[in-house]
C-alpha positions in Angstrom: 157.0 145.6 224.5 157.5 142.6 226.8 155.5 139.2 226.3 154.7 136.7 229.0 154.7 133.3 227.2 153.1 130.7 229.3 152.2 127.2 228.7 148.5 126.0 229.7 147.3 122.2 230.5 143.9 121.7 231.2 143.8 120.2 234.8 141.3 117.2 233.6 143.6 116.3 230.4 146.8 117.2 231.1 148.1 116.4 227.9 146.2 119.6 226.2 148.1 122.1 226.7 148.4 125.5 224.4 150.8 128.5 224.6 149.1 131.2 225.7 150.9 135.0 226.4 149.9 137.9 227.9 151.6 141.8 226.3 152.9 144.5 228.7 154.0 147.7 227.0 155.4 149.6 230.2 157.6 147.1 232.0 161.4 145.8 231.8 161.9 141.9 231.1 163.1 142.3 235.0 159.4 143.6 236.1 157.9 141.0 233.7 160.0 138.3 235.6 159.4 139.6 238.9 155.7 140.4 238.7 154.8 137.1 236.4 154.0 134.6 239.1 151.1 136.7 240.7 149.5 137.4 237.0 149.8 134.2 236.5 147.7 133.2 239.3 145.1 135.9 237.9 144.8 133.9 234.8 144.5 130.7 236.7 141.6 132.0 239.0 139.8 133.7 235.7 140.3 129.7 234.3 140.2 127.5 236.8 140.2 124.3 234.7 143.9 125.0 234.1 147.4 124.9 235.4 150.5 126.7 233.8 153.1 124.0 232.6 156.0 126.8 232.4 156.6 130.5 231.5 158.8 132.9 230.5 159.5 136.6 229.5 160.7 137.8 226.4 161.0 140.8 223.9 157.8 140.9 221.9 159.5 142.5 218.9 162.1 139.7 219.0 159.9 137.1 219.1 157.7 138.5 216.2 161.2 138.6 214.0 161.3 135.2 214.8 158.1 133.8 213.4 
C-alpha cells in the first residue's frame, strides 16, 4: 500500500497548514510519484481554500511501523 503524504496551508493563513494523505492499494511508489501531481490538483479543486506546501510518496506499512 502506497501513501501520498502531502502538506496543506490554507491560502488565507498560510501559516495553518496540516498533513493530509491520500492511500493507493494498487500502485508502485513510481506510479504514486508519477501520477501525484494531477491528484493533487483534484484535491485542490475539491478545496479550494488551499494550496499543497510539499508532498511525497511512501510505503504505508513502513510509515505505520514508524508511528
Amino acid at each position: 500500500m502506497i501513501e501520498l503524504v502531502f502538506i496543506a496551508c490554507l491560502a488565507s493563513a498560510p501559516d495553518e497548514c496540516r498533513e493530509r494523505s491520500l492511500m493507493f492499494t494498487d500502485v508502485t511508489p513510481r506510479q504514486c510519484l508519477m501520477g501525484a501531481q494531477p491528484e493533487l490538483a483534484r484535491w485542490v479543486g475539491a478545496h479550494p481554500g488551499y494550496r499543497i506546501a510539499s508532498w511525497a510518496c511512501r510505503d504505508a506499512r513502513t510509515a505505520e511501523r514508524k508511528i
